[in-house]
Backbone as XML, in Angstrom:
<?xml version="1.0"?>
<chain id="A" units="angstrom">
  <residue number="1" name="UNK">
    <atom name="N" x="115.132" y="83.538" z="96.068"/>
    <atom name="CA" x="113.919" y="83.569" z="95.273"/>
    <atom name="C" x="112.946" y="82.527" z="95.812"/>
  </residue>
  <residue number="2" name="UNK">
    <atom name="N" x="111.474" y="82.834" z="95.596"/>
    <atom name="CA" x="110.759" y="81.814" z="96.137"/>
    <atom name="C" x="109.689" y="81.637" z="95.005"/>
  </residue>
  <residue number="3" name="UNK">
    <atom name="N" x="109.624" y="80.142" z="95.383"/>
    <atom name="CA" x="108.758" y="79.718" z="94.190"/>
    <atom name="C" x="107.387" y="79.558" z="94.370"/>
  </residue>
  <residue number="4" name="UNK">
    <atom name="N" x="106.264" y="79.842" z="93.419"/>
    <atom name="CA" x="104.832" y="79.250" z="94.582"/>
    <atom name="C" x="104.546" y="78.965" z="93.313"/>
  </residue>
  <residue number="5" name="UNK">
    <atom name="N" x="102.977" y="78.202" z="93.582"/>
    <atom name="CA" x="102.122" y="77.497" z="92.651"/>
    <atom name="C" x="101.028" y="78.337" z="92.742"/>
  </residue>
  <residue number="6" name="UNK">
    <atom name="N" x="100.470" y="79.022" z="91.751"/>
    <atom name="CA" x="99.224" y="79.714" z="91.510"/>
    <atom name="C" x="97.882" y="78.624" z="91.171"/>
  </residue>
  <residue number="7" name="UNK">
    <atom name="N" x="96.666" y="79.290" z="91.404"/>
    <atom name="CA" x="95.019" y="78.453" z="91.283"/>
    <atom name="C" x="95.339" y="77.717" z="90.107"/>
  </residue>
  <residue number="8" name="UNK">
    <atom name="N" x="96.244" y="77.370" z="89.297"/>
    <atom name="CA" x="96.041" y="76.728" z="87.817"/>
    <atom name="C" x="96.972" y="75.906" z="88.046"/>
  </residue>
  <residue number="9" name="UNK">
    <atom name="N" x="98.082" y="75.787" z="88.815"/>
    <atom name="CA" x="98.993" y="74.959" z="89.212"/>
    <atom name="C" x="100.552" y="75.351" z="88.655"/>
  </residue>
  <residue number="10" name="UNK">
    <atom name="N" x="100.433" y="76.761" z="88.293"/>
    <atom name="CA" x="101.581" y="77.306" z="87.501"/>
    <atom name="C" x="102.723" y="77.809" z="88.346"/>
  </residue>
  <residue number="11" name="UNK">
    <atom name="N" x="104.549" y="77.677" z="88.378"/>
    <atom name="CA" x="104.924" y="78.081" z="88.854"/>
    <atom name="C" x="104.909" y="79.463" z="88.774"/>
  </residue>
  <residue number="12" name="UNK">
    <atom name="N" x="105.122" y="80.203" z="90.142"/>
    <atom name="CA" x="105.231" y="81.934" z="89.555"/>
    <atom name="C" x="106.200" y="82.223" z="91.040"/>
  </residue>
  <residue number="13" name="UNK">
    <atom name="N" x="107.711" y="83.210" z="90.076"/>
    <atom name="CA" x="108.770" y="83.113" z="90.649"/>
    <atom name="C" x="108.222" y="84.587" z="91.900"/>
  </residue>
  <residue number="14" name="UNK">
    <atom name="N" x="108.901" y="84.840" z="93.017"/>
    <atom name="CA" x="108.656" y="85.910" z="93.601"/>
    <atom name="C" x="110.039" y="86.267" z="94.224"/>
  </residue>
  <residue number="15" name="UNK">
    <atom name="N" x="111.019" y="87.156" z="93.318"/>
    <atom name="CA" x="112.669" y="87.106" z="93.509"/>
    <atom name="C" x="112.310" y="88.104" z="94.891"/>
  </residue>
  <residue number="16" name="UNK">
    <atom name="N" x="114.001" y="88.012" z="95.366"/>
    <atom name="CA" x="114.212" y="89.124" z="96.084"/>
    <atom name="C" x="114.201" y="90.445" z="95.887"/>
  </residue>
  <residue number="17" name="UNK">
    <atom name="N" x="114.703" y="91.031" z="94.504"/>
    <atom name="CA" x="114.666" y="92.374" z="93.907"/>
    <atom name="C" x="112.880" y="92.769" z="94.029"/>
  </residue>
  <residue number="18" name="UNK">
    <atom name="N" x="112.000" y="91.574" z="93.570"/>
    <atom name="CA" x="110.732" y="92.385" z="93.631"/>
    <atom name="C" x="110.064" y="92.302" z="95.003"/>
  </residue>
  <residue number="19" name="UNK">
    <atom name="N" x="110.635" y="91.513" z="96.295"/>
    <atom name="CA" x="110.039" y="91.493" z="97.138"/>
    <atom name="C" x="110.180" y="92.714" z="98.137"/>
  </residue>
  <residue number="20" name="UNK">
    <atom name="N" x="111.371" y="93.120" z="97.259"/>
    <atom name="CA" x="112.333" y="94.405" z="98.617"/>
    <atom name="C" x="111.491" y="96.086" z="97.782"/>
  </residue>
  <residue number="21" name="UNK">
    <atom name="N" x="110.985" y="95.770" z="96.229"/>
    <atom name="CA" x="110.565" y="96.822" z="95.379"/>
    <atom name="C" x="109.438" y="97.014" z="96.560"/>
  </residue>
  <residue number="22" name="UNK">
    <atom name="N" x="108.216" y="95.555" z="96.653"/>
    <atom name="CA" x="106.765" y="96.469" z="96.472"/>
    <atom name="C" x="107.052" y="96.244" z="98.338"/>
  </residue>
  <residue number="23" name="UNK">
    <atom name="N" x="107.652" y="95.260" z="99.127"/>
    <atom name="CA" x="108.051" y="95.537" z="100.529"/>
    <atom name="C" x="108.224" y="96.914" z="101.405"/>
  </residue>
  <residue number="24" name="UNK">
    <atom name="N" x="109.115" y="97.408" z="100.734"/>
    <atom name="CA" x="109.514" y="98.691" z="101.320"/>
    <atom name="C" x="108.606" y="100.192" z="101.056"/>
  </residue>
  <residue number="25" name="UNK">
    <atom name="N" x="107.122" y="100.026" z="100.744"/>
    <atom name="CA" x="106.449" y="100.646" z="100.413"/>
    <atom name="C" x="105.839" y="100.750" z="102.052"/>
  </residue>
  <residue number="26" name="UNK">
    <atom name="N" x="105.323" y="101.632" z="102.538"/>
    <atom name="CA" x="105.208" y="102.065" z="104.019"/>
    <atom name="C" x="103.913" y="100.922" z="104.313"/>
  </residue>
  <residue number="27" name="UNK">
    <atom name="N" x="102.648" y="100.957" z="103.186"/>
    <atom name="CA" x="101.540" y="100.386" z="103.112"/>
    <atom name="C" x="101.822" y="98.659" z="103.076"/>
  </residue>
  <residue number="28" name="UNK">
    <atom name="N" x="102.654" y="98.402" z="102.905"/>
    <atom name="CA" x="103.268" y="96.904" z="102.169"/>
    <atom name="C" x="103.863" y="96.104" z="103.452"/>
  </residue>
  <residue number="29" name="UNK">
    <atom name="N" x="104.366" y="96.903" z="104.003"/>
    <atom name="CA" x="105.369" y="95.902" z="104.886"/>
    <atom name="C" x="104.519" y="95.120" z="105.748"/>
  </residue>
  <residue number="30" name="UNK">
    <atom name="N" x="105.002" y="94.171" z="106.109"/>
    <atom name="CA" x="104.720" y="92.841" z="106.653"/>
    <atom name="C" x="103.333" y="92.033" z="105.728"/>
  </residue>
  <residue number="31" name="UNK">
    <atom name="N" x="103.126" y="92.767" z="104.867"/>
    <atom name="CA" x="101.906" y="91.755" z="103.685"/>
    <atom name="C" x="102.512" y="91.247" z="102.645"/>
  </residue>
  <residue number="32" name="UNK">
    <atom name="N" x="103.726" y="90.262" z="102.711"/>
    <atom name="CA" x="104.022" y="89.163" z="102.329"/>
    <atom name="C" x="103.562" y="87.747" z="102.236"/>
  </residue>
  <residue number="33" name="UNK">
    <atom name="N" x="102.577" y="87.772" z="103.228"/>
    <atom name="CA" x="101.706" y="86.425" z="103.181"/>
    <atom name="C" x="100.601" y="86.915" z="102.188"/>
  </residue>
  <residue number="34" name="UNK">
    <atom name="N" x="100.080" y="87.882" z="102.005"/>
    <atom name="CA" x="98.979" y="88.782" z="101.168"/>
    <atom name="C" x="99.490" y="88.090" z="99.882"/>
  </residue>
  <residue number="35" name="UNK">
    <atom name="N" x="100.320" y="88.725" z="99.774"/>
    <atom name="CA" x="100.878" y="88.481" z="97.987"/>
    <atom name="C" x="100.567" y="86.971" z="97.889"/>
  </residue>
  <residue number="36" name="UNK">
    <atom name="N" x="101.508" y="86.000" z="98.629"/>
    <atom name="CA" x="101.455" y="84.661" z="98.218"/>
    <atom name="C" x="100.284" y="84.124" z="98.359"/>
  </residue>
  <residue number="37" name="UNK">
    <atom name="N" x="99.130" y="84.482" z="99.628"/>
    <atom name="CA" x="97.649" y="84.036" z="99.212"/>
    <atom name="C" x="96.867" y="84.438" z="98.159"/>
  </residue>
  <residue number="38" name="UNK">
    <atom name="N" x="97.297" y="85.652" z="97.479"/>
    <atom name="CA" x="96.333" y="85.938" z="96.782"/>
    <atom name="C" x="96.598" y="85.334" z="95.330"/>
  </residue>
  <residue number="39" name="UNK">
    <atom name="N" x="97.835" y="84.947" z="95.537"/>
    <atom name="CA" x="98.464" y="84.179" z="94.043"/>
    <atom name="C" x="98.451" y="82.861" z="94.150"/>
  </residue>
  <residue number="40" name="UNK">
    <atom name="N" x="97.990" y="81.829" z="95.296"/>
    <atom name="CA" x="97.425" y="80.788" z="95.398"/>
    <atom name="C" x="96.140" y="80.706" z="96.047"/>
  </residue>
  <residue number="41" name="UNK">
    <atom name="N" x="95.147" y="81.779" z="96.304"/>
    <atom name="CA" x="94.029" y="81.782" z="96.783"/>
    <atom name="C" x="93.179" y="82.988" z="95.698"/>
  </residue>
  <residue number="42" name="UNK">
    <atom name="N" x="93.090" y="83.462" z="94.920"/>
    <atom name="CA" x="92.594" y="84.811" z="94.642"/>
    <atom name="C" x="91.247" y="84.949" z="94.504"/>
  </residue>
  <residue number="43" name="UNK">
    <atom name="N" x="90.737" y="85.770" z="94.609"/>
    <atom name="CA" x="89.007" y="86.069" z="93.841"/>
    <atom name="C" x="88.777" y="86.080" z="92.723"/>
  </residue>
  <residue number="44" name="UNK">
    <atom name="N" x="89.693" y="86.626" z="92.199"/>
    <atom name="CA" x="89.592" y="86.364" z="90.719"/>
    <atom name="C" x="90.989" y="87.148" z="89.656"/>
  </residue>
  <residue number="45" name="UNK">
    <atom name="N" x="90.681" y="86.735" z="88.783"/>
    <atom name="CA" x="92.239" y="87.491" z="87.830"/>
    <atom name="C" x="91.684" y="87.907" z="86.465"/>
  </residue>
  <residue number="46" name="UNK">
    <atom name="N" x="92.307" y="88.860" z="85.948"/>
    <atom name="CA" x="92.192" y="89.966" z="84.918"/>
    <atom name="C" x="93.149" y="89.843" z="83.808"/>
  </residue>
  <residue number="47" name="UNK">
    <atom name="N" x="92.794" y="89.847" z="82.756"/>
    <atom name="CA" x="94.109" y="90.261" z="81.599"/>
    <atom name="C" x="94.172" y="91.640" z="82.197"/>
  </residue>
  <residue number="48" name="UNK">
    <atom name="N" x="95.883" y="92.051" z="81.822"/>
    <atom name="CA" x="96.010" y="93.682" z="81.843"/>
    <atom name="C" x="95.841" y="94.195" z="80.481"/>
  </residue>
  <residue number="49" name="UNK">
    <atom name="N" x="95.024" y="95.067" z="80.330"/>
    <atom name="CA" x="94.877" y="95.923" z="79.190"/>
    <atom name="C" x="95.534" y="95.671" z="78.305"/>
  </residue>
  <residue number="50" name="UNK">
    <atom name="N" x="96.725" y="96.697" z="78.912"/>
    <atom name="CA" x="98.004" y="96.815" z="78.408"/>
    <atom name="C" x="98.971" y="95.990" z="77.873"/>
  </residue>
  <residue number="51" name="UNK">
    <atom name="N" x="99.062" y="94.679" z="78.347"/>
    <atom name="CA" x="99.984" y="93.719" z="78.173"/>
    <atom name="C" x="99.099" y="92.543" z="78.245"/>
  </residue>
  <residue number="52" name="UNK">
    <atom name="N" x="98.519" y="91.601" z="78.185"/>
    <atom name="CA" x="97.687" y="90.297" z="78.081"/>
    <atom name="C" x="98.576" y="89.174" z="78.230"/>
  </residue>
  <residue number="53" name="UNK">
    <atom name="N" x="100.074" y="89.304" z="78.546"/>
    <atom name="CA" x="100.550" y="88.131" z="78.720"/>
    <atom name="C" x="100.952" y="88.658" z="80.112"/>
  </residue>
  <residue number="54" name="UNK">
    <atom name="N" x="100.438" y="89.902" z="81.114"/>
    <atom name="CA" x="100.082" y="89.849" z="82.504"/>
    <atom name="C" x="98.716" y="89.598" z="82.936"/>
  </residue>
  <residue number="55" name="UNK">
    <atom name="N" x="98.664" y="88.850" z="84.193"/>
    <atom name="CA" x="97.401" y="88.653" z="84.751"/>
    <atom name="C" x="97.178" y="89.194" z="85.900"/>
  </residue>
  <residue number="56" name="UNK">
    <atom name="N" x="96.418" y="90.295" z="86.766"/>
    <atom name="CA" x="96.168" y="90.887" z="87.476"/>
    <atom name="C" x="95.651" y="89.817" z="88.577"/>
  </residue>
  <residue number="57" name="UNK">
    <atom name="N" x="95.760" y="89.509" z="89.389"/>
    <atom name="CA" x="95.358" y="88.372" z="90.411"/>
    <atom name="C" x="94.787" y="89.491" z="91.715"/>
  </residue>
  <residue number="58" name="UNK">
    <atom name="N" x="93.725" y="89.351" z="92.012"/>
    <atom name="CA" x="92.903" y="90.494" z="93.291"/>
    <atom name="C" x="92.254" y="89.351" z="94.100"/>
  </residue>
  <residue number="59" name="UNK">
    <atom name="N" x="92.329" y="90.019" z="95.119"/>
    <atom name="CA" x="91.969" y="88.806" z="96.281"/>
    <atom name="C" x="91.466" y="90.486" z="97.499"/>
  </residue>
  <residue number="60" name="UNK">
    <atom name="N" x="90.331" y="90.160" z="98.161"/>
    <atom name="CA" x="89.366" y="90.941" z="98.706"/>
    <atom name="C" x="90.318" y="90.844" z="100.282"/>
  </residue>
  <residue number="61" name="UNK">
    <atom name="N" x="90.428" y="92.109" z="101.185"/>
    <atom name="CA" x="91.178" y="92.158" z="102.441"/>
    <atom name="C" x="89.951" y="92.717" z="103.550"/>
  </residue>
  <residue number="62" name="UNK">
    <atom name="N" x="89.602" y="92.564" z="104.096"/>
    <atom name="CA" x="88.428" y="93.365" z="104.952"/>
    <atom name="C" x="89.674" y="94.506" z="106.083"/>
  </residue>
  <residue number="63" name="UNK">
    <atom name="N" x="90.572" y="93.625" z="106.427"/>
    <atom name="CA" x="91.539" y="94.837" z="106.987"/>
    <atom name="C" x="92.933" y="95.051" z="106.433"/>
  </residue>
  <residue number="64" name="UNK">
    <atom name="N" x="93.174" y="95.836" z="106.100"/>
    <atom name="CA" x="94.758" y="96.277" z="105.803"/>
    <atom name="C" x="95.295" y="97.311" z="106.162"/>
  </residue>
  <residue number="65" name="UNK">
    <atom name="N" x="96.546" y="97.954" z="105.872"/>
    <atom name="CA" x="96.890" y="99.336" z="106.638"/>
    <atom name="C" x="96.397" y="100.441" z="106.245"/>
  </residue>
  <residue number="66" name="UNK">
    <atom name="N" x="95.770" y="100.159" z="105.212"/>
    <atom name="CA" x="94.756" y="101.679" z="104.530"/>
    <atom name="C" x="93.507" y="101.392" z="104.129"/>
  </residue>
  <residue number="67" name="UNK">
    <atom name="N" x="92.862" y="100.105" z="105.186"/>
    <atom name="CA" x="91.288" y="99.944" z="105.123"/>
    <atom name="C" x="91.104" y="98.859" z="104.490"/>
  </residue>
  <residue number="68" name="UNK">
    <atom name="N" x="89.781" y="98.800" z="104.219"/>
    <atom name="CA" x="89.200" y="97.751" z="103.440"/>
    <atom name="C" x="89.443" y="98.118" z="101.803"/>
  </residue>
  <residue number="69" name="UNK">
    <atom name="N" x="90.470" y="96.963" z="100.867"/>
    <atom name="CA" x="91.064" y="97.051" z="100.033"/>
    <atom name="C" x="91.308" y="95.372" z="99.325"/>
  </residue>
  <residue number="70" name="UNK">
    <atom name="N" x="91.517" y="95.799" z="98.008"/>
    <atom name="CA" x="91.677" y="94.202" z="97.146"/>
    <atom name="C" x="93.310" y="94.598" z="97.093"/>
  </residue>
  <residue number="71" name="UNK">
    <atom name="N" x="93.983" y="93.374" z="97.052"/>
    <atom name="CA" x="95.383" y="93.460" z="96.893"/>
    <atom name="C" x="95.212" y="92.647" z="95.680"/>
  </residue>
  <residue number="72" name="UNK">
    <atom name="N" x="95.942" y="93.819" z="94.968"/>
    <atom name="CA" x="96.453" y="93.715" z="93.459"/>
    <atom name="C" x="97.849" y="93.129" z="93.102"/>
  </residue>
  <residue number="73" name="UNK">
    <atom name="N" x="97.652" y="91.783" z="92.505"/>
    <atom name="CA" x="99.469" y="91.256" z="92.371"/>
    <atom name="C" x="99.112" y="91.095" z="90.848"/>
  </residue>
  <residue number="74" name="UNK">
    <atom name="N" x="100.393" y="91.723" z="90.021"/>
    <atom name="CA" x="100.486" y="91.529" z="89.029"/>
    <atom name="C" x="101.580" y="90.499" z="88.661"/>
  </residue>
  <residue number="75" name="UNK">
    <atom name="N" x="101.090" y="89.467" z="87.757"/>
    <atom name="CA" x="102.237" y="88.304" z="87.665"/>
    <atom name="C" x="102.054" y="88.255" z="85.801"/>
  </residue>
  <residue number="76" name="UNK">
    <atom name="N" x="103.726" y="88.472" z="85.276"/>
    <atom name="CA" x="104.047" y="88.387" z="83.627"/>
    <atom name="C" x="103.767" y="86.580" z="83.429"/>
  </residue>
  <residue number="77" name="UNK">
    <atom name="N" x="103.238" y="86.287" z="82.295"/>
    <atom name="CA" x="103.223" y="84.620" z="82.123"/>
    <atom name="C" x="104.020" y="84.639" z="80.929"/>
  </residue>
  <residue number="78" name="UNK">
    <atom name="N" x="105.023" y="83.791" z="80.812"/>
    <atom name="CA" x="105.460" y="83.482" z="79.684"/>
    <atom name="C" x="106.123" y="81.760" z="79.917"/>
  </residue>
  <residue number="79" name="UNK">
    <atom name="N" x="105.792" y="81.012" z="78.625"/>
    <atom name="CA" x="105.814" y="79.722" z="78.387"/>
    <atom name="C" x="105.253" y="78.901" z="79.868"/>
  </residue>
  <residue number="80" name="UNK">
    <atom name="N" x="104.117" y="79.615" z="80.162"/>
    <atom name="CA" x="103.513" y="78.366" z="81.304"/>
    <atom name="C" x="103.836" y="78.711" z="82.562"/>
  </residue>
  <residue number="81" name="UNK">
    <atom name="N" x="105.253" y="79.669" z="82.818"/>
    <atom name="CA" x="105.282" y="79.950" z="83.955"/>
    <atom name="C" x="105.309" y="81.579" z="84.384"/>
  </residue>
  <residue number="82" name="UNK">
    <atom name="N" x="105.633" y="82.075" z="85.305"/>
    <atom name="CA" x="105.423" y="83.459" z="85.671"/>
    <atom name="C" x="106.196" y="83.911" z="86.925"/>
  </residue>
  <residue number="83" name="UNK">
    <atom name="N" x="106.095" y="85.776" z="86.704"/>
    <atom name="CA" x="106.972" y="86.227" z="87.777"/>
    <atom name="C" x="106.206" y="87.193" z="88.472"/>
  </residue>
  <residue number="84" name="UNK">
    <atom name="N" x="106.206" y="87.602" z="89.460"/>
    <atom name="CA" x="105.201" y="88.720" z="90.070"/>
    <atom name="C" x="106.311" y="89.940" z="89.877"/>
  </residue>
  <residue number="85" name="UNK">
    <atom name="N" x="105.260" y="90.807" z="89.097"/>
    <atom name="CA" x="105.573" y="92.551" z="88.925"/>
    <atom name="C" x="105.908" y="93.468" z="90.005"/>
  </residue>
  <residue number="86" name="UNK">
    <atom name="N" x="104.570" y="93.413" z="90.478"/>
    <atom name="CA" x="104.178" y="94.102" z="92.001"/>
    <atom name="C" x="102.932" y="93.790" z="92.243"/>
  </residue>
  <residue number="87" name="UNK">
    <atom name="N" x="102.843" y="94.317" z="93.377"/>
    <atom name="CA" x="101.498" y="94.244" z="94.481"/>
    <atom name="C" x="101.434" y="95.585" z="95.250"/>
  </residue>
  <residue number="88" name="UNK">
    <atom name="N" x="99.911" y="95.723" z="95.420"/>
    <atom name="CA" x="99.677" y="96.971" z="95.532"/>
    <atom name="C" x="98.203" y="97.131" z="96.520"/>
  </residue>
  <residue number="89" name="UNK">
    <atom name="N" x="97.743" y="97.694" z="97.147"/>
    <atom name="CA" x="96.247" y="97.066" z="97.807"/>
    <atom name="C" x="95.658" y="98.731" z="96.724"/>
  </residue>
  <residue number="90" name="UNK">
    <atom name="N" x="94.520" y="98.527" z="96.759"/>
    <atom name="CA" x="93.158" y="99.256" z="95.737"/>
    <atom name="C" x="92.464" y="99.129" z="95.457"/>
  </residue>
  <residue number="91" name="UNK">
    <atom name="N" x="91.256" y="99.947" z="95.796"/>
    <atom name="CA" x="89.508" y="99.603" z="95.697"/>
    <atom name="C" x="89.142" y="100.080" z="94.211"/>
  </residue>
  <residue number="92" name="UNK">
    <atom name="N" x="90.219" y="100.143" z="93.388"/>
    <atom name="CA" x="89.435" y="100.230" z="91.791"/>
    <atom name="C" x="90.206" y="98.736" z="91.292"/>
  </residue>
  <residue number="93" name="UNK">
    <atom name="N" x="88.856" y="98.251" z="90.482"/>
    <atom name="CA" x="89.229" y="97.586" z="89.829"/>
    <atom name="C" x="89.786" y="97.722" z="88.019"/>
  </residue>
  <residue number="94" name="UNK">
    <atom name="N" x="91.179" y="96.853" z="87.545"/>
    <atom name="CA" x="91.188" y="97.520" z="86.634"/>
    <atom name="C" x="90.717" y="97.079" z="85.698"/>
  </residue>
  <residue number="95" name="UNK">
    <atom name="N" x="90.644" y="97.915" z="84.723"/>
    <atom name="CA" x="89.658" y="97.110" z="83.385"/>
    <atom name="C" x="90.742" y="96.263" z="82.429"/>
  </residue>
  <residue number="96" name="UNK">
    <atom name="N" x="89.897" y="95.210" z="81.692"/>
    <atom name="CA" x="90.245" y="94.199" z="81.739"/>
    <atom name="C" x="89.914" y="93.025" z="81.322"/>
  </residue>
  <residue number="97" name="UNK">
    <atom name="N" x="89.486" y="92.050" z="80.751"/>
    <atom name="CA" x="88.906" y="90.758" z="80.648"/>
    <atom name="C" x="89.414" y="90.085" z="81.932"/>
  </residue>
  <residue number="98" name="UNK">
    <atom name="N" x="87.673" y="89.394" z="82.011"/>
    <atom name="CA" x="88.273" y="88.388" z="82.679"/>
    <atom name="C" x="88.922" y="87.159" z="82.749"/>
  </residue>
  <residue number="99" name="UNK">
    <atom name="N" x="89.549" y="86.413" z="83.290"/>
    <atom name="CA" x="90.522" y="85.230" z="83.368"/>
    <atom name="C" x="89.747" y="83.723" z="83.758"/>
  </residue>
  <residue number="100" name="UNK">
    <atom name="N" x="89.560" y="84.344" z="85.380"/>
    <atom name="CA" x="89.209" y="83.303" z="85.978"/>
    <atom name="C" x="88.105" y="84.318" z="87.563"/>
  </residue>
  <residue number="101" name="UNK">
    <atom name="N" x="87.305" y="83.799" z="87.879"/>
    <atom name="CA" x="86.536" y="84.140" z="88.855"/>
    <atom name="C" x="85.983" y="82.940" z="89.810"/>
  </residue>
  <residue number="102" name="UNK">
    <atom name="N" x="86.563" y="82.930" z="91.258"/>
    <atom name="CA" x="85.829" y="82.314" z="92.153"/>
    <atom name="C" x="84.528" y="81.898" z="92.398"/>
  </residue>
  <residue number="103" name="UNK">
    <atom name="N" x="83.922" y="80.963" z="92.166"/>
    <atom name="CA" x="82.885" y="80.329" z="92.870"/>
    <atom name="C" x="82.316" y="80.320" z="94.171"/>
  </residue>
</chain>
């Protein structure tokens, strides 16, 4: 398992089970550095609709394996810290409140 520190200074876990889930996706492989920049670098982050104790973290790619695309990491927060869901690259953004937005 690997641990990183997100823009707020929060741990957020990134196990092996979810690295091998959104990894082995044909579009995914070798954008493992993607995920972890965009969860210590992002453009900005989203409540999810659906759940509000996930935060959608998108960070802008000019190249990836299916174009110009935001990579979408979804990370659950509970008591301060967090785990990443998945990651996904996609030019829709989802709706949402916002969190936090880059300067």
């Amino acid at each position: 398992m690997e641990m990183l520190i997100d823009i707020f200074g929060r741990k957020i876990r990134f196990t092996e089970e979810r690295k091998f889930h959104i990894l082995k996706r044909a579009e995914m492989k070798e954008q493992e550095s993607k995920i972890i920049e965009t969860i210590k670098e992002p453009d900005f982050i989203r409540h999810s609709i659906s759940d509000k104790s996930v935060h959608l973290y998108y960070k802008f790619y000019p190249k990836t394996p299916v174009g110009d695309k935001y990579l979408l990491t979804a990370v659950k927060l509970f008591n301060g810290e967090g785990f990443i869901i998945t990651a996904f690259f996609t030019d829709k953004i989802k709706r949402g409140e916002g969190v936090w937005k880059k300067e």
